[in-house]
N, CA and C atoms as an extended XYZ file, in Angstrom:
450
Properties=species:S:1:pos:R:3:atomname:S:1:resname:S:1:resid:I:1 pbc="F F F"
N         3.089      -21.288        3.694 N   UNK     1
C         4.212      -20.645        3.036 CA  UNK     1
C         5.253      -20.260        4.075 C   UNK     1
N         6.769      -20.796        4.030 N   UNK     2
C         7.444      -20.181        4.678 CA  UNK     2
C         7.837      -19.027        4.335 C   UNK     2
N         8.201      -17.909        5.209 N   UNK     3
C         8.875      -16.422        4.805 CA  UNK     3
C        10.361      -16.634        5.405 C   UNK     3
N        10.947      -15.464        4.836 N   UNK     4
C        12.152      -14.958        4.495 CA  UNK     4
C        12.323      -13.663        5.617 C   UNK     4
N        13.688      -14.067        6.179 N   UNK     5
C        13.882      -12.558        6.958 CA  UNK     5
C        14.365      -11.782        6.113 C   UNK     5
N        13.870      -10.084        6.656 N   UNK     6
C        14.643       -8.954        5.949 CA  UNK     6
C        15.324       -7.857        6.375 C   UNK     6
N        16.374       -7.481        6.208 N   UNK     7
C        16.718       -6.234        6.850 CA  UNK     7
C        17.563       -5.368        6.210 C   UNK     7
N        16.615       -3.938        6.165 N   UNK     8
C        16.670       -3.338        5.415 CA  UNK     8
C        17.349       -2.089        6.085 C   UNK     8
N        17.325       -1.175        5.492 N   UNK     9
C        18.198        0.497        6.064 CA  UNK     9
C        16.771        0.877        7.295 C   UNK     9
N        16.944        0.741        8.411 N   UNK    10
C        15.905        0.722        9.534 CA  UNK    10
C        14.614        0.435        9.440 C   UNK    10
N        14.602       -0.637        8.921 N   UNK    11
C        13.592       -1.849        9.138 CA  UNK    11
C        13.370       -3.041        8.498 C   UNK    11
N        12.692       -3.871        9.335 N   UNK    12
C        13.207       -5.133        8.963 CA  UNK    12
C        11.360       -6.046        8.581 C   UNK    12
N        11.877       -6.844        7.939 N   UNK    13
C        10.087       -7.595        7.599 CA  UNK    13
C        10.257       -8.703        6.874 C   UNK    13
N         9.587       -9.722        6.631 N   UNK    14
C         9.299      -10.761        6.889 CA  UNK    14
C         8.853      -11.564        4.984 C   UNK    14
N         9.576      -11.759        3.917 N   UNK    15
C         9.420      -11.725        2.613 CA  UNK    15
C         8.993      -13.523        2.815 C   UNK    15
N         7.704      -13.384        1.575 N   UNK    16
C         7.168      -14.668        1.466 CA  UNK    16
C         8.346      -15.856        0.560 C   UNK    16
N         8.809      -17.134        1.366 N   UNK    17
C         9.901      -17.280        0.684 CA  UNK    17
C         9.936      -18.323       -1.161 C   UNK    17
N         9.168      -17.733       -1.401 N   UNK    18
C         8.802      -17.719       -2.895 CA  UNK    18
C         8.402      -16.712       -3.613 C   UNK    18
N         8.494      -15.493       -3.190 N   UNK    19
C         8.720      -14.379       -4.079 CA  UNK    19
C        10.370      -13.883       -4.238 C   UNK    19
N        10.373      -13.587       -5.537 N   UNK    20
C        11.631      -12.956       -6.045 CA  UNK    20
C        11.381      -11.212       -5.827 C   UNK    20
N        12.927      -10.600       -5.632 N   UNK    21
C        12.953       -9.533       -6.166 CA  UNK    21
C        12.642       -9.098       -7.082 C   UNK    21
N        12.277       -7.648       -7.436 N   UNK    22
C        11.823       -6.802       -8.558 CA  UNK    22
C        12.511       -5.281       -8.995 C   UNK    22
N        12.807       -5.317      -10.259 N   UNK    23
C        13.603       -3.940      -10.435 CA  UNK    23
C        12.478       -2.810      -10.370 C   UNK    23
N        11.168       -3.153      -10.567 N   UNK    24
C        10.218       -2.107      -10.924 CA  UNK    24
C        10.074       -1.030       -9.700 C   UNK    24
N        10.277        0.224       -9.893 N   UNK    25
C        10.113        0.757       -9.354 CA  UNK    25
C         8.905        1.971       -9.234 C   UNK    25
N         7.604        1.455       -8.505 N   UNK    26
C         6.566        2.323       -8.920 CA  UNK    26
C         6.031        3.715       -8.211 C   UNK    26
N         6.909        3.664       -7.066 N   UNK    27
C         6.876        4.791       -6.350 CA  UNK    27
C         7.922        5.925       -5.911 C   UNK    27
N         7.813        6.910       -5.797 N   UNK    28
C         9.041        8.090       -5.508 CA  UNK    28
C         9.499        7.362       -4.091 C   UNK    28
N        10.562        7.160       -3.868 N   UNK    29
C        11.277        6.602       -2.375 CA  UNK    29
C        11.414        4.710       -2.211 C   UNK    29
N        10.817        4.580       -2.948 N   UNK    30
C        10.575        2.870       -3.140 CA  UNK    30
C        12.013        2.179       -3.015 C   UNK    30
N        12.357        1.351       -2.255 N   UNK    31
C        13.321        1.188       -1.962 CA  UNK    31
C        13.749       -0.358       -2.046 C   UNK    31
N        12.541       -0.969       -2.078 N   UNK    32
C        12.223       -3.079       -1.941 CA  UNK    32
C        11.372       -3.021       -2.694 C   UNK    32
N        11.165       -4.217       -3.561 N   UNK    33
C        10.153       -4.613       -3.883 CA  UNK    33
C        10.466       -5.595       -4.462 C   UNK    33
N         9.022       -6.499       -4.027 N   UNK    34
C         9.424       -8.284       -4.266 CA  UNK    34
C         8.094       -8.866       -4.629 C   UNK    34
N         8.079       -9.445       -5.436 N   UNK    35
C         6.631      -10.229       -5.952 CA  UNK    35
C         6.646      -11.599       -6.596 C   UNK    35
N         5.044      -11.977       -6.348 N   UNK    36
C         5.061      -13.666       -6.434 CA  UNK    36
C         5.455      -13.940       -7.607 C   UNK    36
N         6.261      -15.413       -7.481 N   UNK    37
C         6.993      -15.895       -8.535 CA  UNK    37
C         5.874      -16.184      -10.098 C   UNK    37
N         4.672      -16.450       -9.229 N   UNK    38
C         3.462      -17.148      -10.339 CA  UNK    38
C         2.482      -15.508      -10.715 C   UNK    38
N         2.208      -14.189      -10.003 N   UNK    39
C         1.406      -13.577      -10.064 CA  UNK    39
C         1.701      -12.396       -9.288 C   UNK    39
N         1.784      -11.392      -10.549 N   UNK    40
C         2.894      -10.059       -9.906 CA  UNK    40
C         2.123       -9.062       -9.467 C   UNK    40
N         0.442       -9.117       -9.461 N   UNK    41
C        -0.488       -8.545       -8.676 CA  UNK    41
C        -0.425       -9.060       -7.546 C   UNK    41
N         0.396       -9.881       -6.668 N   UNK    42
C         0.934      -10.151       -5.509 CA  UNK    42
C         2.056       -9.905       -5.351 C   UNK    42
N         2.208       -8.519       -4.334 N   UNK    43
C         4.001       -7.993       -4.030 CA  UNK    43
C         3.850       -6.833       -3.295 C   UNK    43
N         4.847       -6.475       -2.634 N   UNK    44
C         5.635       -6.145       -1.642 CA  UNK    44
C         6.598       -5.086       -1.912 C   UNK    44
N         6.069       -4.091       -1.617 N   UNK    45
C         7.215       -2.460       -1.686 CA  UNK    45
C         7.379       -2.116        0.075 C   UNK    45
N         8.687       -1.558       -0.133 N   UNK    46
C         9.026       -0.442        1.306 CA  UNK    46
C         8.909        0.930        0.351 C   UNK    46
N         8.708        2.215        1.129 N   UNK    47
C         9.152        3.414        0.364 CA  UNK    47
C         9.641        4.017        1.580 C   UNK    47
N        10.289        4.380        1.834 N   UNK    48
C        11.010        5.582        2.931 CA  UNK    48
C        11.437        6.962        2.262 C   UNK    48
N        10.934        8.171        2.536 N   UNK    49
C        10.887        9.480        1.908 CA  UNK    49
C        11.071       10.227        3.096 C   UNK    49
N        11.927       11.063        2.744 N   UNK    50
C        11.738       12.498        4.449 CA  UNK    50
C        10.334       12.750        4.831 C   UNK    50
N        10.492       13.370        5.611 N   UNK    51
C         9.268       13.869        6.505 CA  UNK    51
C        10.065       14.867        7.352 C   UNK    51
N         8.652       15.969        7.524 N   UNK    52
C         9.236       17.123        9.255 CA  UNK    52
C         8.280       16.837        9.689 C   UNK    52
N         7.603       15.120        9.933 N   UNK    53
C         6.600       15.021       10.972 CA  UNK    53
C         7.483       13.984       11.888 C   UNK    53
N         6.623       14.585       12.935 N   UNK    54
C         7.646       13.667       14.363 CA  UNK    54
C         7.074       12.075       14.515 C   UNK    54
N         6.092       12.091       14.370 N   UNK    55
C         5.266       10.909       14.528 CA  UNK    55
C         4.229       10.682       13.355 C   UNK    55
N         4.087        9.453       12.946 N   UNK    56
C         2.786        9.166       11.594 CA  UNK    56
C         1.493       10.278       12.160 C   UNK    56
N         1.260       10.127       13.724 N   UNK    57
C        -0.241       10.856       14.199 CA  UNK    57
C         0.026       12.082       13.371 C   UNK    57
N         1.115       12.886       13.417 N   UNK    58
C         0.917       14.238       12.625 CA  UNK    58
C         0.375       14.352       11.753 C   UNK    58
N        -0.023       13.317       10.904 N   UNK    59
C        -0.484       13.190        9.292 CA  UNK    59
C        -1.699       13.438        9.486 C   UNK    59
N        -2.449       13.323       10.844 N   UNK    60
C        -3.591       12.718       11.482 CA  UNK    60
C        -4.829       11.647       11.313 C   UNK    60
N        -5.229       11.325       10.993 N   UNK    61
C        -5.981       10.000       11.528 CA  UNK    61
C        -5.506        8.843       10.231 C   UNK    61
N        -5.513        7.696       10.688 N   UNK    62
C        -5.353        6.777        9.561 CA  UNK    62
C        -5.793        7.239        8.195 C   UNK    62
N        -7.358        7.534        8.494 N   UNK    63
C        -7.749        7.783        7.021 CA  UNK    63
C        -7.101        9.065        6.544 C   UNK    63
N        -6.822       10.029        6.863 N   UNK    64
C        -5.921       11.257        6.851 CA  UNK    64
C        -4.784       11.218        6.224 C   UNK    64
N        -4.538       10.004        6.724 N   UNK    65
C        -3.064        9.088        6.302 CA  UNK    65
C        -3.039        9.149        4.562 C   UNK    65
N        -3.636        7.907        4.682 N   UNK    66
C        -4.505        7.432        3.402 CA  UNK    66
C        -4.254        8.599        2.177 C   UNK    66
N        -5.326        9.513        2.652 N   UNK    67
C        -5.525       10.354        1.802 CA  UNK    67
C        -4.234       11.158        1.117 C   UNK    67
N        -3.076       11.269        2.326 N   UNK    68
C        -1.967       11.913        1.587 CA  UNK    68
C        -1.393       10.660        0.780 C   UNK    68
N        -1.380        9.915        0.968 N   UNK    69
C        -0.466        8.729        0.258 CA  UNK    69
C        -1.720        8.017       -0.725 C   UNK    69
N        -2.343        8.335       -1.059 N   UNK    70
C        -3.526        7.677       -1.933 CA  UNK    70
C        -2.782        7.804       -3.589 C   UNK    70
N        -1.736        8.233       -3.972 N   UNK    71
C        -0.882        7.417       -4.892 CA  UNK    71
C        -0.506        6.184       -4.690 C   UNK    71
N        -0.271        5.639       -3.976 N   UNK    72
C        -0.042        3.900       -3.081 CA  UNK    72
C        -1.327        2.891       -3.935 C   UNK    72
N        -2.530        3.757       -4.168 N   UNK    73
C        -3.621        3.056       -4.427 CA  UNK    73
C        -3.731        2.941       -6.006 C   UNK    73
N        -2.828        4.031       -6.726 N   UNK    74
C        -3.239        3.954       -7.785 CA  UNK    74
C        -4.088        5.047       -8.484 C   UNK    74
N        -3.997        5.234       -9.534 N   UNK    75
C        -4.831        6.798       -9.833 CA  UNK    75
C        -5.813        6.292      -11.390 C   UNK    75
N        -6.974        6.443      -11.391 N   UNK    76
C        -7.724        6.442      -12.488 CA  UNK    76
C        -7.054        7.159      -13.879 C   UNK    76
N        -7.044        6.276      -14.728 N   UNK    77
C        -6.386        6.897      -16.002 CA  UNK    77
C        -6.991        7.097      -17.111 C   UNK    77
N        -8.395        6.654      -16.948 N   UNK    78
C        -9.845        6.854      -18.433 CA  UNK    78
C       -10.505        8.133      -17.727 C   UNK    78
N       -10.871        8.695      -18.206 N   UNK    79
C       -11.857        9.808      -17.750 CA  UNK    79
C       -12.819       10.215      -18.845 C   UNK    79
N       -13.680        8.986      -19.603 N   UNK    80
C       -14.664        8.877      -20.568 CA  UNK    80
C       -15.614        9.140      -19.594 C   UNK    80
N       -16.879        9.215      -20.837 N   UNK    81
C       -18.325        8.763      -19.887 CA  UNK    81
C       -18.332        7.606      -19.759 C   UNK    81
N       -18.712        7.289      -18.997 N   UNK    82
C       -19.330        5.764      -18.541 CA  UNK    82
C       -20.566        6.034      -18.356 C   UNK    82
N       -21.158        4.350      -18.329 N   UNK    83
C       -22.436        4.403      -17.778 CA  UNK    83
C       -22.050        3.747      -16.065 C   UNK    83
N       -23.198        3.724      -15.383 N   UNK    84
C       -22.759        3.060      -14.002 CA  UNK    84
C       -23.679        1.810      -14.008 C   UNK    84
N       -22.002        1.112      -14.085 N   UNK    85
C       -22.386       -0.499      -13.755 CA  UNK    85
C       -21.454       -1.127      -13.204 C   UNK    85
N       -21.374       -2.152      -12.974 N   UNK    86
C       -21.335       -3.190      -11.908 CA  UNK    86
C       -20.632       -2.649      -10.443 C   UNK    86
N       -21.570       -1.510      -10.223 N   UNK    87
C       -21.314       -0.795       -8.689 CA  UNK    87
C       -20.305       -0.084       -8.751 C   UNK    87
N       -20.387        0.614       -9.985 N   UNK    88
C       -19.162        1.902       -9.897 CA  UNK    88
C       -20.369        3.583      -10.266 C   UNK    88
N       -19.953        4.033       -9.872 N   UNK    89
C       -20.146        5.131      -10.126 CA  UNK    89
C       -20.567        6.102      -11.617 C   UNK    89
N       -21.547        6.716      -12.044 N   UNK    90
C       -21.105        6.838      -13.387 CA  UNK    90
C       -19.944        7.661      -14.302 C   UNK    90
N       -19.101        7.470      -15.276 N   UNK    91
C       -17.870        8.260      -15.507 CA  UNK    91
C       -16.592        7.521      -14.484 C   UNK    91
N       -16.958        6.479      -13.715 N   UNK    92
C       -15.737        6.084      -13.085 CA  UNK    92
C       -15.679        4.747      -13.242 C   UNK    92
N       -14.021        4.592      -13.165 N   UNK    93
C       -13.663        3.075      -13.636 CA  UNK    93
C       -12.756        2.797      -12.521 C   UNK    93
N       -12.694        2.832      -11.558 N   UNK    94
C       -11.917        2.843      -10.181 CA  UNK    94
C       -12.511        2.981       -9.069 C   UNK    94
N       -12.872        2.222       -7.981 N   UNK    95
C       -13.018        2.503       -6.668 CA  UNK    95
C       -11.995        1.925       -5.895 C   UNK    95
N       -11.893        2.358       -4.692 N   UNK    96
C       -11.136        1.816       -3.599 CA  UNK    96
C       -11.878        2.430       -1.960 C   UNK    96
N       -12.578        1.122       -1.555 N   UNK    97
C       -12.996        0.622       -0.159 CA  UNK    97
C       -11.883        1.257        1.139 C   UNK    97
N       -12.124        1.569        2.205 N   UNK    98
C       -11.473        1.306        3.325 CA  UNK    98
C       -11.725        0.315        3.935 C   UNK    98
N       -11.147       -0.835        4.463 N   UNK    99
C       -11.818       -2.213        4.983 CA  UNK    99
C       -11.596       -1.902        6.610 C   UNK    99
N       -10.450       -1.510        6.795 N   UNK   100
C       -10.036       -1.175        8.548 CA  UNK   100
C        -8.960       -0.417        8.525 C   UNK   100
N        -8.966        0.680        9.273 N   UNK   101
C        -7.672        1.599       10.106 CA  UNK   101
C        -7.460        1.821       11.465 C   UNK   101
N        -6.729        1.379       11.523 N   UNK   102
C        -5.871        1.267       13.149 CA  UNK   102
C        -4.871        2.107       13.219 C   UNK   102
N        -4.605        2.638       14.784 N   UNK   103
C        -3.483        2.975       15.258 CA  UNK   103
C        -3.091        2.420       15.993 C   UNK   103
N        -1.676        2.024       16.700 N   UNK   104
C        -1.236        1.128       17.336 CA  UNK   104
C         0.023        1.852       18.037 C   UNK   104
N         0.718        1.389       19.225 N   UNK   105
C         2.004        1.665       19.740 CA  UNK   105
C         2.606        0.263       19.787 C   UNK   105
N         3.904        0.171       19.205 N   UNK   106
C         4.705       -1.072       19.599 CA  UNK   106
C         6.094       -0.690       19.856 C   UNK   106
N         6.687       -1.009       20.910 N   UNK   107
C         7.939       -0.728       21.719 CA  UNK   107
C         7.785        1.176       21.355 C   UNK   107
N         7.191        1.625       22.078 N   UNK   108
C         6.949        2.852       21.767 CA  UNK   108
C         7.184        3.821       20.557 C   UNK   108
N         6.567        3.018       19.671 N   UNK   109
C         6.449        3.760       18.041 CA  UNK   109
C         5.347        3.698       17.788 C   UNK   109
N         4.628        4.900       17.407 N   UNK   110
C         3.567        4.694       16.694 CA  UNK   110
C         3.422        4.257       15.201 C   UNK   110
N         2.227        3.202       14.626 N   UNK   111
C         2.377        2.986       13.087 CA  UNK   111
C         0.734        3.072       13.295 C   UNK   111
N         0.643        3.209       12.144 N   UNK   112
C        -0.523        2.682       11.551 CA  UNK   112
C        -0.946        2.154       10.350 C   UNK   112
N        -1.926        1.428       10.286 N   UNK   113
C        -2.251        0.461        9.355 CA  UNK   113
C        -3.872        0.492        8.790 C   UNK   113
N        -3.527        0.357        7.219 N   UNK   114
C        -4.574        0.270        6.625 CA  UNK   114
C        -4.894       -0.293        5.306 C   UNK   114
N        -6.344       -0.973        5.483 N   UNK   115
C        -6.502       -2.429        4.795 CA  UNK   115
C        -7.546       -1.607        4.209 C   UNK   115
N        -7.362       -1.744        2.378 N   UNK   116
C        -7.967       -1.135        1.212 CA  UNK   116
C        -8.485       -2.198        0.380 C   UNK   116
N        -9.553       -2.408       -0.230 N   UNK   117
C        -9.883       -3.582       -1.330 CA  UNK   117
C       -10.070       -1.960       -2.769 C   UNK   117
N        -9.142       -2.444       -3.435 N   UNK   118
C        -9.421       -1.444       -4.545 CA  UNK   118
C       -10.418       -2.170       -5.863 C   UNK   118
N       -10.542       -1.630       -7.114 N   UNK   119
C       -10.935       -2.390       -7.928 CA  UNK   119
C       -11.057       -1.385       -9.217 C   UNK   119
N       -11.299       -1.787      -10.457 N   UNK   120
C       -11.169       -1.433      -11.475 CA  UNK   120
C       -12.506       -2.281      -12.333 C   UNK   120
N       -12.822       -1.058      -13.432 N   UNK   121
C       -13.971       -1.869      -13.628 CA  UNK   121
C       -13.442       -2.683      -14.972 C   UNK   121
N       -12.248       -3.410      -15.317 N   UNK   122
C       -11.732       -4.301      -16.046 CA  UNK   122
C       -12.383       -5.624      -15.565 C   UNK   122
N       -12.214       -5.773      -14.077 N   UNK   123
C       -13.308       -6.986      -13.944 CA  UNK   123
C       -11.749       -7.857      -13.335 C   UNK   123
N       -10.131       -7.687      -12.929 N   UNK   124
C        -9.202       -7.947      -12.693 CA  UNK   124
C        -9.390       -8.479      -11.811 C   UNK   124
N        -9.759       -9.896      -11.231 N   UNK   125
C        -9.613      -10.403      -10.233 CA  UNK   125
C       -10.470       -9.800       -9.185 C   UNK   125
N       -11.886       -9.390       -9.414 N   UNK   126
C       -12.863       -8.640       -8.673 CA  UNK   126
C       -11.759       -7.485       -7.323 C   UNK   126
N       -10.907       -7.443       -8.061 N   UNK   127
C       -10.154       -5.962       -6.738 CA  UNK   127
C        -8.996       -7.318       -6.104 C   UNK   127
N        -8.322       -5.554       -5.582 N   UNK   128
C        -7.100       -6.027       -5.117 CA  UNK   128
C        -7.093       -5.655       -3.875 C   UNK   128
N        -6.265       -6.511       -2.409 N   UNK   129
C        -6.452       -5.946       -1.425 CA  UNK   129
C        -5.104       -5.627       -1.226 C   UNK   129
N        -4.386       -4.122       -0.677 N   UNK   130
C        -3.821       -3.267       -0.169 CA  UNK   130
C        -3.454       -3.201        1.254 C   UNK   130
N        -2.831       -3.820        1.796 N   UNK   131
C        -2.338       -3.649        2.986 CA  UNK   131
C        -0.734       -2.152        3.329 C   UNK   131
N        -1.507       -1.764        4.345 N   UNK   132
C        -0.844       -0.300        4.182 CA  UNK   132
C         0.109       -0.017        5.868 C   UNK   132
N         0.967       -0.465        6.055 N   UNK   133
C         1.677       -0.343        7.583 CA  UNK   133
C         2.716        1.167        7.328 C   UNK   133
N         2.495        2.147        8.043 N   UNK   134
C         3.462        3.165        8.670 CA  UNK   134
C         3.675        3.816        9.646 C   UNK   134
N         5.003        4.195        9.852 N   UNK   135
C         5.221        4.757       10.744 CA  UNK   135
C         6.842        5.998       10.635 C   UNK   135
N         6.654        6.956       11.539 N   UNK   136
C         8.039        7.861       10.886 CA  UNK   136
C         8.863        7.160       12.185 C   UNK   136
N        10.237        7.813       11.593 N   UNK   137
C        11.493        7.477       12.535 CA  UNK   137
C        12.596        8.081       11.928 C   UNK   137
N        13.181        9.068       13.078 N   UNK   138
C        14.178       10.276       12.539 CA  UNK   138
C        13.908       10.727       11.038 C   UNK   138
N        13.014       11.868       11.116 N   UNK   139
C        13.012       12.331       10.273 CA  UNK   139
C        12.487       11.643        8.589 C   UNK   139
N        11.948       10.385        8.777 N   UNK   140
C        11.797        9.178        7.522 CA  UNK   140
C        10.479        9.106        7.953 C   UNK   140
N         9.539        8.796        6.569 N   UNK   141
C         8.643        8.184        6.973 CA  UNK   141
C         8.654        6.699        6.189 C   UNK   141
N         8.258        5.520        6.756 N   UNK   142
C         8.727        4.689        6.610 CA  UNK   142
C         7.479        3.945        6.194 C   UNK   142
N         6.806        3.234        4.618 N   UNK   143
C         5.439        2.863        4.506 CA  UNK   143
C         5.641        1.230        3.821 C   UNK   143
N         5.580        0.175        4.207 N   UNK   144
C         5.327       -1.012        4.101 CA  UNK   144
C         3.550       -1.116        2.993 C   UNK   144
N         3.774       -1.571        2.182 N   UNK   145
C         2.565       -1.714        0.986 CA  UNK   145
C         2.970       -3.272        0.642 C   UNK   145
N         1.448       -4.083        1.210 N   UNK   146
C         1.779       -5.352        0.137 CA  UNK   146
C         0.136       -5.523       -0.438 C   UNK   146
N         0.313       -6.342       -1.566 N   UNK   147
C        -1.138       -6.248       -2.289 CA  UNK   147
C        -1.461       -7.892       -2.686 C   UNK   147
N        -2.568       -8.443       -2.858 N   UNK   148
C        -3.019       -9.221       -3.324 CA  UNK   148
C        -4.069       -9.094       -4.091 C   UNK   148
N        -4.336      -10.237       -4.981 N   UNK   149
C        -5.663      -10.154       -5.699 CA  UNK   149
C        -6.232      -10.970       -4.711 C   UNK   149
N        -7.867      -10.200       -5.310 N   UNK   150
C        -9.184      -10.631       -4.511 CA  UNK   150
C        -9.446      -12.364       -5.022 C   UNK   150
């Protein structure tokens, strides 16, 4: 697949060049968002929102991260009984995995990144994987989200 350059209000990234833009807007600060022409459980948000943290580390650790921004992942919306099957929990119809979290410095910015396999017990493409890149800059925090099905 070739990609697409992008450049956006301070930052720039790399759009698969067969996805279209999207009006949907699913997050507070969401600012891009672009998804596959054939399958819209494949796509691509920026969100940039203030922050009074100087650096992403303030949030502290990747998973730390995570946890404040775990709207990104999606929020359980049944809250029946269940029984527990096919490796969920009982009463739950939602999990979401951590697969890897990193911290990184590049040209002296810190980001970090984190790779989620979520899933639903609809049976949707056995889960979706969540790729999660941030980092702040003046006062912004700046979060790159792209997703695929499993």
């Amino acid at each position: 697949t070739d990609y697409l350059p992008y450049s956006g209000d301070g930052f720039k990234l790399s759009i698969p060049s067969k996805w279209n833009p999207s009006k949907e807007r699913e997050f507070p600060g969401q600012v891009l968002r672009y998804e596959d022409n054939f399958d819209s459980n494949s796509n691509l948000s920026v969100i940039i929102n203030p922050t009074d943290k100087k650096s992403i580390k303030d949030f502290g650790s990747p998973e730390e991260f995570l946890s404040k921004v775990d709207y990104l992942l999606g929020k359980q919306a049944y809250f029946g009984k269940t029984a527990s099957e096919g490796g969920f929990d009982p009463d739950a119809v939602a999990t979401a995995n951590i697969l890897e979290a990193t911290a990184s410095n590049v040209n002296g910015k810190d980001y970090y990144f984190v790779s989620v396999l979520t899933r639903t017990a609809d049976g949707d493409e056995g889960g979706k994987h969540q790729l999660i890149t941030a980092t702040v800059n003046d006062g912004k925090l700046y979060i790159c989200k792209a997703q695929a099905g499993d």
